[in-house]
VEXRO-767663 format. One line per field, with one value per residue (C-alpha): residue number from 1; residue in one letter; y, x, z. Coordinates in nm, 3 decimals, decimal comma, padded with zeros to 5 digits. Example, Ala and Ser with C-alpha at 12.3 -4.5 7.8 and 13.67 -1.06 7.14 Angstrom:
% residues 2
i <- (1/2) .
aa <- (A/S) .
c2 <- (-00,450/-00,106) .
c1 <- (01,230/01,367) .
c3 <- (00,780/00,714) .
This chain:
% residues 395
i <- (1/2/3/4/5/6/7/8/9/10/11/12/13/14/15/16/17/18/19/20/21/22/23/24/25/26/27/28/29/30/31/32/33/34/35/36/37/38/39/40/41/42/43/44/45/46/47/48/49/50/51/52/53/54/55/56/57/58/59/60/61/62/63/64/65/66/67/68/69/70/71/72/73/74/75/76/77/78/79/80/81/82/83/84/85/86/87/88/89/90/91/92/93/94/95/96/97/98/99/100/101/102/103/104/105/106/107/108/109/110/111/112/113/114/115/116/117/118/119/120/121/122/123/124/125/126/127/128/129/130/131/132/133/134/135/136/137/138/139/140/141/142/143/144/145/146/147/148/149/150/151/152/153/154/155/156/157/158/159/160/161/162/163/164/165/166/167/168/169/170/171/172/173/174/175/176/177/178/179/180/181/182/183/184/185/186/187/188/189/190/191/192/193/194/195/196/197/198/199/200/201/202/203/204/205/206/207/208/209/210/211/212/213/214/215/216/217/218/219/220/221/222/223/224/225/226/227/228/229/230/231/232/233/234/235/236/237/238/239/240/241/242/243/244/245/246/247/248/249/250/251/252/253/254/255/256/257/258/259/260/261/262/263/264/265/266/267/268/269/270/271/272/273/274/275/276/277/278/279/280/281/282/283/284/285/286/287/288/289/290/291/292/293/294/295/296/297/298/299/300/301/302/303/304/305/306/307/308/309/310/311/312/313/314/315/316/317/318/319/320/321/322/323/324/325/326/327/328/329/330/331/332/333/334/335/336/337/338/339/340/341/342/343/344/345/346/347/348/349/350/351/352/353/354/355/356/357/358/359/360/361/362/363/364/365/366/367/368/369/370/371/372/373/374/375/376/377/378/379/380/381/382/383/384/385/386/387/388/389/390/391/392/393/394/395) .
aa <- (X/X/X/X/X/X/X/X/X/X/X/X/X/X/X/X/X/X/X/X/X/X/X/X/X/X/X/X/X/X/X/X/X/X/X/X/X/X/X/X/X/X/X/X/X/X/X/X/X/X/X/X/X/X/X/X/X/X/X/X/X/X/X/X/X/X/X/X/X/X/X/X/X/X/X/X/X/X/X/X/X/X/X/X/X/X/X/X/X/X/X/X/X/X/X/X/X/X/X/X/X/X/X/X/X/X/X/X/X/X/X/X/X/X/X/X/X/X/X/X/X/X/X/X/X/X/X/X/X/X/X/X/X/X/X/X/X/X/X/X/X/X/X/X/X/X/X/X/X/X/X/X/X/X/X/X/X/X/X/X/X/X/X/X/X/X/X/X/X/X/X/X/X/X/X/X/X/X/X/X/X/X/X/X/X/X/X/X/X/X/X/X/X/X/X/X/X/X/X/X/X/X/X/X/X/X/X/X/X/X/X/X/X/X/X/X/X/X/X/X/X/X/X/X/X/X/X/X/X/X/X/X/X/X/X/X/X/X/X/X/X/X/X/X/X/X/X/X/X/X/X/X/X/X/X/X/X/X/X/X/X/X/X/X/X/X/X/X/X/X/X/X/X/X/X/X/X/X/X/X/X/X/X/X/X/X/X/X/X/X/X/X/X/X/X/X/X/X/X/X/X/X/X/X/X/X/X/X/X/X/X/X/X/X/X/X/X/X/X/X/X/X/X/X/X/X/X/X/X/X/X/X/X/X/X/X/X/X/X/X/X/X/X/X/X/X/X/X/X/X/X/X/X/X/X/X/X/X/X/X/X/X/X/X/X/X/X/X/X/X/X/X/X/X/X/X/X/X/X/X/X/X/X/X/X/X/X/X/X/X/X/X/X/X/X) .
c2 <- (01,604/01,391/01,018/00,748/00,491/00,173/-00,090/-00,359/-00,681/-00,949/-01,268/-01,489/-01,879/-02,071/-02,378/-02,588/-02,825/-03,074/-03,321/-03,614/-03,545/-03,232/-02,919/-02,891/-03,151/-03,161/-03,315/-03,132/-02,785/-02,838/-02,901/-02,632/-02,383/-02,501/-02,440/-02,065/-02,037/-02,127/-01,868/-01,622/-01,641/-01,670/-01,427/-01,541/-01,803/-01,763/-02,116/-02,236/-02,561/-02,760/-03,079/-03,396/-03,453/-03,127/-03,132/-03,244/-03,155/-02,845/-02,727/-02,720/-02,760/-02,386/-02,207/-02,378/-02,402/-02,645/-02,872/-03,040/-03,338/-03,517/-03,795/-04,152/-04,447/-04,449/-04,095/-04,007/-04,299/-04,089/-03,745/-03,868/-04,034/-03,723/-03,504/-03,725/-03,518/-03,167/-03,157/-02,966/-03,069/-03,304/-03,262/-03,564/-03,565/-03,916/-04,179/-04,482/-04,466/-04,497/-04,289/-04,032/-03,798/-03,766/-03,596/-03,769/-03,583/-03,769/-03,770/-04,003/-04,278/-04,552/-04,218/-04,192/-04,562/-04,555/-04,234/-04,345/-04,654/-04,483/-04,312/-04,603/-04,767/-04,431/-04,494/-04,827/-05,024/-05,385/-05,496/-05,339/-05,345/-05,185/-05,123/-05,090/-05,188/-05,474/-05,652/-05,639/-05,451/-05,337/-05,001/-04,969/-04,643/-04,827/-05,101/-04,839/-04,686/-05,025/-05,179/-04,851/-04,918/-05,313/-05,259/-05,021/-05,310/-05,549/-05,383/-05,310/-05,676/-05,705/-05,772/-05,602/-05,733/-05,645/-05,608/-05,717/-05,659/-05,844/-05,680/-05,525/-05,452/-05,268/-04,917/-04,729/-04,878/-05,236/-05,140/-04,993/-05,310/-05,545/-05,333/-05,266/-05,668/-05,752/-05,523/-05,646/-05,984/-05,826/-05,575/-05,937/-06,080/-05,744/-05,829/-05,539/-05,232/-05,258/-04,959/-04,940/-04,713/-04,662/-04,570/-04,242/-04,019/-04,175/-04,541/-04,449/-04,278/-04,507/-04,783/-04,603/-04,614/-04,970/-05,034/-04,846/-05,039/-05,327/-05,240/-05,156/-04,860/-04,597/-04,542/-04,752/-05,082/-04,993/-04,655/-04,533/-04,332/-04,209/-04,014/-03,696/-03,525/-03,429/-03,176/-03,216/-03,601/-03,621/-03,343/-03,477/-03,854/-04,020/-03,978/-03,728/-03,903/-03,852/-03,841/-03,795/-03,475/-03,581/-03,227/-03,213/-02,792/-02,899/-03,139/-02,859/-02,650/-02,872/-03,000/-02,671/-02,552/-02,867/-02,760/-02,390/-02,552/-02,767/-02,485/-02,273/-02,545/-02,795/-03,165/-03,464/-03,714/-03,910/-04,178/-03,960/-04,117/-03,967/-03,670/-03,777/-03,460/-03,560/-03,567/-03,283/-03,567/-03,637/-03,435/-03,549/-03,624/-03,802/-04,113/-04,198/-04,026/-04,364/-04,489/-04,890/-04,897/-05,016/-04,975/-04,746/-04,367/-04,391/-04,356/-04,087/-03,965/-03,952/-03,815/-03,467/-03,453/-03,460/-03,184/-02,934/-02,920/-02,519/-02,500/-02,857/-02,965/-03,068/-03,376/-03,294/-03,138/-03,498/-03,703/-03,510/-03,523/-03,909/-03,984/-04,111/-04,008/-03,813/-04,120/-04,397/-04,169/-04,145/-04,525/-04,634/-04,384/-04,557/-04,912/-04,877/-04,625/-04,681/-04,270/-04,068/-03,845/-03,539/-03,661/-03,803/-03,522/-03,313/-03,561/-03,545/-03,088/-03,140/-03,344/-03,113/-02,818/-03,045/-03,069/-02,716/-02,618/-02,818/-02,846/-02,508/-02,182/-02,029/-01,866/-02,021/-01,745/-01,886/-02,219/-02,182/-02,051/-02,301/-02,561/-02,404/-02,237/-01,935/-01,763/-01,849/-01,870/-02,129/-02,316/-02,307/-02,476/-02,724/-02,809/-02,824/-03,056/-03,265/-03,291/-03,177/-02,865/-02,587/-02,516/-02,300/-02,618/-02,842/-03,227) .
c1 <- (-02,959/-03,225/-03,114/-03,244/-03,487/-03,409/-03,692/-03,711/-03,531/-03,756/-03,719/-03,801/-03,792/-03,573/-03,703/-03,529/-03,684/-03,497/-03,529/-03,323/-03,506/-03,397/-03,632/-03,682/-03,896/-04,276/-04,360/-04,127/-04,191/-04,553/-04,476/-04,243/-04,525/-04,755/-04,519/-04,466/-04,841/-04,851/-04,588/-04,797/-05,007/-04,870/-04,559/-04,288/-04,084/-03,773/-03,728/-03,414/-03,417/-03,140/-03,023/-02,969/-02,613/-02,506/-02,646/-02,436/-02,541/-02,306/-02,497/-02,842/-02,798/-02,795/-02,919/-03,258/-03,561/-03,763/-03,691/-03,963/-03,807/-03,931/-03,672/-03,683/-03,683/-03,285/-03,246/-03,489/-03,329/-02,988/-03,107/-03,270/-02,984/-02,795/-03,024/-03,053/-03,071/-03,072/-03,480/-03,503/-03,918/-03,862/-04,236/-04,169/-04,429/-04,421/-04,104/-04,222/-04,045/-04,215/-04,001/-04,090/-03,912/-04,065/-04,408/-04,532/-04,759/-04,888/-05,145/-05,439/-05,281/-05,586/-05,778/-05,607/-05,686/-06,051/-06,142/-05,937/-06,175/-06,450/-06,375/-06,326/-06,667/-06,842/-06,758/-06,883/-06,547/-06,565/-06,170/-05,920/-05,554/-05,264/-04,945/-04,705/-04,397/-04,194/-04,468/-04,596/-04,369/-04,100/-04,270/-04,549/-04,726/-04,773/-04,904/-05,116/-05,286/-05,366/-05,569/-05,771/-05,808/-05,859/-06,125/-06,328/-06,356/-06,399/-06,678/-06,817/-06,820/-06,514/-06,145/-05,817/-05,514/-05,199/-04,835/-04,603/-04,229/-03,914/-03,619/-03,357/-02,992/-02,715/-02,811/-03,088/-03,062/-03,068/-03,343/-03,600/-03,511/-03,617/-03,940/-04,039/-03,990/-04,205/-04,476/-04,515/-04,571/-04,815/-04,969/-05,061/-05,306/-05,512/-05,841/-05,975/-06,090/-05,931/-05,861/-05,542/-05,431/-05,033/-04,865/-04,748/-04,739/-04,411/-04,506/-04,837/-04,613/-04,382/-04,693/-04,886/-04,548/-04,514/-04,917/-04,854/-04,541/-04,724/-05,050/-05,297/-05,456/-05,492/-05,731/-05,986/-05,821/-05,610/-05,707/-05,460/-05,411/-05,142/-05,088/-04,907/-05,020/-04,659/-04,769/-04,470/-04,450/-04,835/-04,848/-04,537/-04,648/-04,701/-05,097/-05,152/-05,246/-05,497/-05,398/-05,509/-05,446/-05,239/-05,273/-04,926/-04,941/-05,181/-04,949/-04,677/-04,907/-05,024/-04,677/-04,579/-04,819/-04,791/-04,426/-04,519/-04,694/-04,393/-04,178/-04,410/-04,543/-04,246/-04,328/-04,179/-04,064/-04,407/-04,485/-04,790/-05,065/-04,974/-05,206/-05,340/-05,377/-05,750/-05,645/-05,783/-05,989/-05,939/-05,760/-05,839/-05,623/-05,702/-05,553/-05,851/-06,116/-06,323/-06,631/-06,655/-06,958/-07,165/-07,354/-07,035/-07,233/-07,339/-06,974/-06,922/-07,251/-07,079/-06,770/-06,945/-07,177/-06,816/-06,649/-06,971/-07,043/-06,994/-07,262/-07,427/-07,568/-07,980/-08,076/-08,120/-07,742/-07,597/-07,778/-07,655/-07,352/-07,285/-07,505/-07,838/-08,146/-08,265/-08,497/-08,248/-08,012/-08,251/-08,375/-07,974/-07,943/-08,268/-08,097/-07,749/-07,836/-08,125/-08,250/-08,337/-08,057/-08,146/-08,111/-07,779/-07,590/-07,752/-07,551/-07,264/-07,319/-07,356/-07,032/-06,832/-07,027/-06,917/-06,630/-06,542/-06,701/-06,470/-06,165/-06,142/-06,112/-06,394/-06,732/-07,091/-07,169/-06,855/-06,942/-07,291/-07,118/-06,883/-07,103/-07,366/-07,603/-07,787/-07,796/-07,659/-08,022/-08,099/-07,812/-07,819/-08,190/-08,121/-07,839/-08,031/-08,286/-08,010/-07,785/-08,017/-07,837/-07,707/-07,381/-07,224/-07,191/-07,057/-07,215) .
c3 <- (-07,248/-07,147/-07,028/-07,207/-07,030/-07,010/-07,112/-06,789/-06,840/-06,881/-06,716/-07,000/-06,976/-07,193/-07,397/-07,600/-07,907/-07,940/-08,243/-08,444/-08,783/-08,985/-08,891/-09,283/-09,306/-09,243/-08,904/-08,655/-08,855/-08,736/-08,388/-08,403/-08,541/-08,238/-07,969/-08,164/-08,112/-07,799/-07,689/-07,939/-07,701/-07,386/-07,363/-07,125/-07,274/-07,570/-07,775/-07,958/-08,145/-08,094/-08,285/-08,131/-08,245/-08,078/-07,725/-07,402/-07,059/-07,037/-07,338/-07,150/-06,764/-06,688/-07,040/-07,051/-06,760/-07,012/-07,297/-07,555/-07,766/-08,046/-08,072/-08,116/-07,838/-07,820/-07,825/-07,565/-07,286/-07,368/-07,347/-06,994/-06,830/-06,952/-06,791/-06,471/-06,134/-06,310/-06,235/-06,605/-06,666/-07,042/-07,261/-07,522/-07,803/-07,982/-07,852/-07,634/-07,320/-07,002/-06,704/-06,397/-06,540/-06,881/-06,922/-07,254/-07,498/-07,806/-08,121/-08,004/-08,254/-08,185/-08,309/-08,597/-08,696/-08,620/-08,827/-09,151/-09,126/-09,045/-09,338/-09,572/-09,455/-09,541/-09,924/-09,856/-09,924/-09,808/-09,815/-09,594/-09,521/-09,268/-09,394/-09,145/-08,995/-08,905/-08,679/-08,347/-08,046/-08,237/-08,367/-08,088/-08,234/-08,579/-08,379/-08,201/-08,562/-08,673/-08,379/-08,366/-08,755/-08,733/-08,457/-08,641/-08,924/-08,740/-08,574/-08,953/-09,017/-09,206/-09,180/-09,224/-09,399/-09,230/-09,389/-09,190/-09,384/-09,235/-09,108/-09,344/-09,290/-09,450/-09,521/-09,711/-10,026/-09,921/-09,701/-10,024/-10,211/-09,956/-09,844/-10,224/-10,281/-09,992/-10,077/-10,456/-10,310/-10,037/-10,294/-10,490/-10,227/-10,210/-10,368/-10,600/-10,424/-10,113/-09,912/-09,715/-09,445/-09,423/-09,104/-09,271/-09,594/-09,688/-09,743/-09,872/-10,152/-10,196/-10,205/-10,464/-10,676/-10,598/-10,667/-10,994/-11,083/-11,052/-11,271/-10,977/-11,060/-10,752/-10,649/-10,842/-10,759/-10,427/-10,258/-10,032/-09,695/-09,527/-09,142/-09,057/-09,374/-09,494/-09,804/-09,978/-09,959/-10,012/-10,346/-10,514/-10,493/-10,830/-10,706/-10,452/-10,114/-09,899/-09,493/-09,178/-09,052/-08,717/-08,542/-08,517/-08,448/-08,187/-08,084/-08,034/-07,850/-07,633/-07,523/-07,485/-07,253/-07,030/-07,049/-06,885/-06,621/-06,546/-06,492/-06,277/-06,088/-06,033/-05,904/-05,813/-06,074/-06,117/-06,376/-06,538/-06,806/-07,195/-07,268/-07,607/-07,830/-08,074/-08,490/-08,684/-08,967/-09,286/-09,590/-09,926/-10,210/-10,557/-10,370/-10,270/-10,506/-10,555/-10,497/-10,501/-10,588/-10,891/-11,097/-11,182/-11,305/-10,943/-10,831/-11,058/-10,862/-10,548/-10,682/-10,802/-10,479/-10,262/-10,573/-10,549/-10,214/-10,226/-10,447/-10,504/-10,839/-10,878/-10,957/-11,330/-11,305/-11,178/-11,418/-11,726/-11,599/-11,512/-11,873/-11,699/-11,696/-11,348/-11,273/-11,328/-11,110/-10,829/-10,811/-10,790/-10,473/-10,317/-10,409/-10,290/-09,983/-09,858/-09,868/-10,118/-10,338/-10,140/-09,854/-09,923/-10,029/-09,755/-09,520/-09,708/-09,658/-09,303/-09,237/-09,425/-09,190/-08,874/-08,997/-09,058/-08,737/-08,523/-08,680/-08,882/-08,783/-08,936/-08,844/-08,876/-09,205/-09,327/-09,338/-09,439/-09,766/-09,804/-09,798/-10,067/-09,827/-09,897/-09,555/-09,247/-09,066/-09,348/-09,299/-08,939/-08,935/-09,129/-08,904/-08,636/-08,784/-08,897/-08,577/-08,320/-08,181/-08,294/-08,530/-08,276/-08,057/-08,327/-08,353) .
C-alpha cells in the first residue's frame, strides 16, 4: 500500500485583532474584512480576534508574532505596559497614544472634515455646524474632523457652529438625557438650512431624531452627515443619513500590511509619524437630499440631475418635471450658477466618473455606463476635455 504524503507544514504567522467594541458591529467588521484582504492576498499569516476583556500576557506572549488593536486610549496604555519587553510589533488603528512601541495607523480624520464641507459648499449651503463631543482635548480625533471641517468654511467665507455638550455621569441612560437636552437647546440656534457634520453615524441618528422631535424638518431645514458609514445605524435612522465613507477596510489593510513588515523586518522601538489611510468620499442618503437654493423648482432641478445621472434627462425632460417651462429653467441655472444647464450637469457626470474611477473598483466601459454615456471612447473625450487627462489616470 502506497504511503500517504504528507503536505509541508507551513510556518504561518500569528496575528491577533484585538478590539473593546463587539465584532458585530459595523466599524471593527470593516477593519476586520481589510486585514482578511490583505492576507487574501498575501498568504503567510493566520488571524484570531481576540476580545479585550479576555487577553493577559500568557494569552499572547508566545501564540502570536503580531497583534493589530482597535481599542480606546485606556485600553491601549494597558495592553502596552502588558506587553512591555516582549518586542511583539502593536499596529493600532484609531486610539491617541503617542509611544515607541506602538506603530499608529489612522483614517486621515482632518480629511474627513474637509471633504464633508467641501461637500456642503457644492450644494451651495451658507450655514454650517460640528457636532461633536465634549470640547476641545478630551476626544482629540473629533477635534481632528472638525478643524479639517471648520477650515474648509472658513476658507469658503463662512463659519461653523460647534456643539460642545457637557460631561454626563451615571450610566447610559443618564448620559442620552443629558446629551438629547443639550442638543434641543443647540438644535434652537441653527438658523434654517444649515448643514451639520456629526463626528459619526450614531449622533447624526440620534440628531435627526432629536431635529425631528423638535419640528426641524431633515433635510430641508437641518441636513445632516455622519462618519464611518455604519449601514445599519445609517438605513434604520428615522431619515437615512448620509456619511463619509471612512475607508475603514482600507484602514484594516493598511495596518495589516505595516504589521507584515514589522514582523519580517524587526526594529527598534522608535516614536514613528501616524500613516494616515485617505477616506473613500461621500455616500448619500436622503439626509441630505436638499438643495438650499431658491427659487425652489430649481432645487428640485438639482435633485433629478444628481437621481438620473445613469441616464440624464434633456432640458425639456427637467422642466416638465419641476412644472416650468424649459426657458424659465435654463435662465435660473445661468442666475444661480453662473454656466449654462448643460454644462452643469455635465460637471455633476464627471464627478460621479472621478469618483468611481478612484474610489470604485470598476473599469473605464463601466463607468462610462454608469454615468449615461454612450460609448466608452465618447465618454472618455469628454473626460479629457473636462479634466485634462485621461480617465485611466483619474482627476
Amino acid at each position: 500500500m502506497k504511503k500517504a504524503v504528507r503536505a509541508p507544514a507551513r510556518n504561518h504567522k500569528k496575528v491577533a485583532f484585538i478590539s473593546d467594541t463587539a465584532i458585530a458591529t459595523d466599524l471593527p467588521l470593516k477593519i476586520l474584512s481589510g486585514i482578511a484582504r490583505y492576507m487574501q492576498k498575501r498568504r503567510g499569516f493566520t488571524l484570531q480576534s481576540v476580545p479585550f476583556s479576555e487577553i493577559s500576557r500568557d494569552s499572547l506572549v508566545g501564540r502570536f508574532d503580531g497583534i493589530i488593536i482597535n481599542l480606546g486610549t485606556e485600553s491601549t496604555r494597558s495592553l502596552l505596559a502588558m506587553l512591555k519587553g516582549t518586542g511583539i510589533p502593536v499596529v493600532d488603528t484609531g486610539a491617541d497614544v503617542e509611544d515607541p512601541a506602538l506603530i499608529r495607523v489612522d483614517v486621515d480624520l482632518a480629511r474627513e472634515g474637509t471633504i464633508a464641507a467641501e461637500w456642503f459648499l457644492r450644494r451651495r449651503f451658507r450655514n454650517f455646524a460640528y457636532c461633536g463631543f465634549h470640547g476641545a482635548g478630551v476626544y482629540p480625533f473629533s477635534d481632528t474632523v472638525e478643524r479639517g471641517f471648520a477650515a474648509t468654511v472658513k476658507k469658503a467665507g463662512y463659519r461653523s457652529l460647534a456643539f460642545k455638550m457637557p460631561k454626563a455621569s451615571g450610566g447610559s441612560k443618564r448620559y442620552l438625557r443629558t446629551l438629547r437636552l443639550a442638543l434641543e437647546k443647540w438644535i434652537a440656534t441653527l438658523p434654517p438650512r444649515t448643514a451639520v457634520m456629526c463626528v459619526h453615524s450614531r449622533r447624526a441618528a440620534f440628531l435627526a431624531e432629536v431635529c425631528l422631535s423638535l419640528g426641524r424638518s431633515v433635510p430641508d431645514d437641518i441636513a445632516i452627515m455622519g462618519r464611518h458609514n455604519d449601514i445599519t445605524v445609517c438605513t434604520c435612522a428615522p431619515v437615512p443619513i448620509t456619511c463619509v465613507d471612512s475607508n475603514l477596510e482600507g484602514l484594516g489593510f493598511a495596518a495589516m500590511r505595516i504589521l507584515a513588515e514589522a514582523i519580517e523586518h524587526p526594529a527598534a522601538p522608535k516614536l514613528r509619524p501616524v500613516f494616515r489611510v485617505p477616506p473613500h468620499g461621500i455616500v448619500e442618503r436622503e439626509s441630505t437630499a436638499v438643495y438650499p437654493v431658491d427659487p425652489p423648482y430649481l432645487a428640485k432641478a438639482l435633485l433629478l440631475i444628481d437621481d438620473n445621472i445613469e441616464k440624464p434627462l434633456s432640458a425639456a425632460e427637467l422642466a416638465k418635471a419641476v412644472g416650468v417651462s424649459s426657458t424659465s429653467l435654463r435662465s435660473a441655472f445661468r442666475n444661480v450658477f453662473g454656466k449654462s444647464l448643460g454644462k452643469y450637469a455635465l460637471s455633476v457626470r464627471m464627478r460621479e466618473a472621478n469618483r468611481l474611477l478612484t474610489e470604485e473598483r470598476v473599469t473605464i466601459k463601466e463607468v462610462a455606463s454608469m454615468t449615461g454615456f454612450s460609448s466608452q471612447a465618447y465618454f472618455s473625450a469628454a473626460y479629457r476635455a473636462f479634466y485634462g487627462n485621461p480617465p485611466s489616470r483619474g482627476k
